[in-house]
N, C-alpha and C positions, 0 to 999 in steps of 0.2 A: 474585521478579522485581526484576531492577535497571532504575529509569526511567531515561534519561538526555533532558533536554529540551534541545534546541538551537537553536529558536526558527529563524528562516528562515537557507535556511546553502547556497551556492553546493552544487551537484550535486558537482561533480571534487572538492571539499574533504569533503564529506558520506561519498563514497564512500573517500575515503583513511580519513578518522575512523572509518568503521563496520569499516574490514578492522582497526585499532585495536582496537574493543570486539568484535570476532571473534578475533583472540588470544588476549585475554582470556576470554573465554567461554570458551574451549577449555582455557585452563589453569586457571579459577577453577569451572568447572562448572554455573556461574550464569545463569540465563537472562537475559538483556538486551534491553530495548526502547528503539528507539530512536525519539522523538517528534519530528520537524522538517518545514519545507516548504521548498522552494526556490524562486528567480526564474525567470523565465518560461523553457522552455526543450523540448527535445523530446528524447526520451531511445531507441534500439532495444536490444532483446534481441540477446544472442549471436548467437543462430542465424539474423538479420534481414538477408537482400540486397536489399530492395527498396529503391528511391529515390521520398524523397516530396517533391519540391518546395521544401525549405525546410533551413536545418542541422540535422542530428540529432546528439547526440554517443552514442559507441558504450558502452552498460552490459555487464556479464558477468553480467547475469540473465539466466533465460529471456524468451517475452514478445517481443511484435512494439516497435510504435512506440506509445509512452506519451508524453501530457502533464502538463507539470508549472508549477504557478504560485502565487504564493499566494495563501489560499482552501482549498488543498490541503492536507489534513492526511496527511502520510505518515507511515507505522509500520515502520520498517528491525527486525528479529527477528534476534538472533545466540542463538538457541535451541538445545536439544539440540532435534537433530532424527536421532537414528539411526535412528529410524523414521521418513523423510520420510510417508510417507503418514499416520501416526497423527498426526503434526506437523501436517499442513495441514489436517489434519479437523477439529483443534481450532480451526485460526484460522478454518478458515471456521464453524464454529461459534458463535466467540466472537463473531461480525461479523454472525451469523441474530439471535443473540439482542440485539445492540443495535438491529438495523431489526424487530424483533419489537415491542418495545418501542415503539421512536419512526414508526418508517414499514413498517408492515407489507405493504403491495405489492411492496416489493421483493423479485426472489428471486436464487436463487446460477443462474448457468447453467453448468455441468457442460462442453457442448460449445463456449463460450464465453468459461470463465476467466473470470468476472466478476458482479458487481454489479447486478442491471438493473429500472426499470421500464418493462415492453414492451420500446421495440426502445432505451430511454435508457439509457446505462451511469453509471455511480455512484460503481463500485468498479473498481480494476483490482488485478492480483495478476502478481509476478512472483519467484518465489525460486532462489536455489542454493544447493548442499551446502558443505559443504566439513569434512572430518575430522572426521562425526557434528556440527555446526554449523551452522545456515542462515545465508543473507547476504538482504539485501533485505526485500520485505516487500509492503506493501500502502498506495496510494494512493486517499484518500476525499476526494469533491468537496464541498466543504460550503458555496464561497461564493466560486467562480470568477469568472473571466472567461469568459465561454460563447463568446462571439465568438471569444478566442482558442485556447481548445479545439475549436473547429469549425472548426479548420484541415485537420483530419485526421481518417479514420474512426476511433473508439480501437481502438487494438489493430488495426489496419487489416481492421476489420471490415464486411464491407458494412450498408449500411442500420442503421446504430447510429449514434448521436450522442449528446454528450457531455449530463449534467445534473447536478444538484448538490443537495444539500438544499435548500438555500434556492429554488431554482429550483422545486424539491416543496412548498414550503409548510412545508418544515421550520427555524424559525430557531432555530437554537442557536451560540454562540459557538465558536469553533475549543476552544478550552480547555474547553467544555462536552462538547464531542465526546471529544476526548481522555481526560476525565475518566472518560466512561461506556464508552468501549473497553478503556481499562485496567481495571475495575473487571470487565468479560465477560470479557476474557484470563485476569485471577485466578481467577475460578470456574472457569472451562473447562481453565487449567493448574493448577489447586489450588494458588498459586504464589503468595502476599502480598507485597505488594510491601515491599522494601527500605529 
């Protein structure tokens, strides 16, 4: 697995650089993760008509309306995924066994797409294909701004509101978080990093 760290990095620029190391993938065969967060900002899924109040700018993931700010540690995956589904069992796998670990309350919700303790979401998860390749990835709250995540329902979900680790009692540095998801993606992809 090839890390690439890109420290906080504008959404529209993030998204050009990741179809980048999606190329790549594609011709190097190499699994790629990409480690960054972005400025404050509100993002919709493709397949999202609804209007909420506020700018959103439009993603080609799946996935309703997601926030983004930093705090937010996002995981962008340019993986083989020819198996999308054996592909996503691994991530959500790899993401059970770091809140196994550190915050074991949490669990995956299935009808949900997400992260959650109770009705607090945590995690959000949004990917696409593209020529046996995924694009996107998975955003973890670890030391938001909560106020300004709770602009919105995540995921325009009723009765769910945003949380974070730290928010849980869990304090660990963004780069400590990082450190222990990459380290669950390696066992979970048999994939040592590069």
């Amino acid at each position: 697995m090839i890390v690439h760290s890109w420290g906080e990095v504008e959404y529209l620029q993030a998204r050009e650089k990741m179809q980048q190391i999606h190329d790549r993938a594609v011709a190097d065969g190499q699994n790629h993760l990409i480690l960054c967060s972005h400025p404050k900002l509100f993002t919709v899924g493709r397949d999202e008509n609804g209007t909420f109040g506020m700018a959103t700018v439009q993603s080609d993931r799946g996935g309703s309306i997601t926030c983004h700010s930093p705090g937010q540690n996002i995981f962008y995956f340019c993986f083989d995924a020819k198996n999308p589904v054996k592909f996503y069992k691994k991530v959500l796998l790899s993401f059970e066994d770091f809140f196994i670990k550190y915050l074991p309350e949490v669990f995956y919700d299935k009808q949900r797409a997400g992260f959650y303790i109770q009705n607090r979401k945590i995690v959000s998860l949004g990917f696409r294909y593209s020529k046996g390749v995924s694009l996107h990835g998975v955003a973890l709250n670890v030391a938001v701004d909560l106020d300004f995540h709770a602009q919105i329902n995540p995921c325009n979900l009723k009765g769910v509101v945003p949380t974070s680790l730290h928010a849980e009692g869990l304090v660990l540095s963004e780069e400590e978080v990082n450190s222990a998801i990459v380290h669950c993606l390696e066992k979970r992809f048999d994939d040592a990093a590069i």
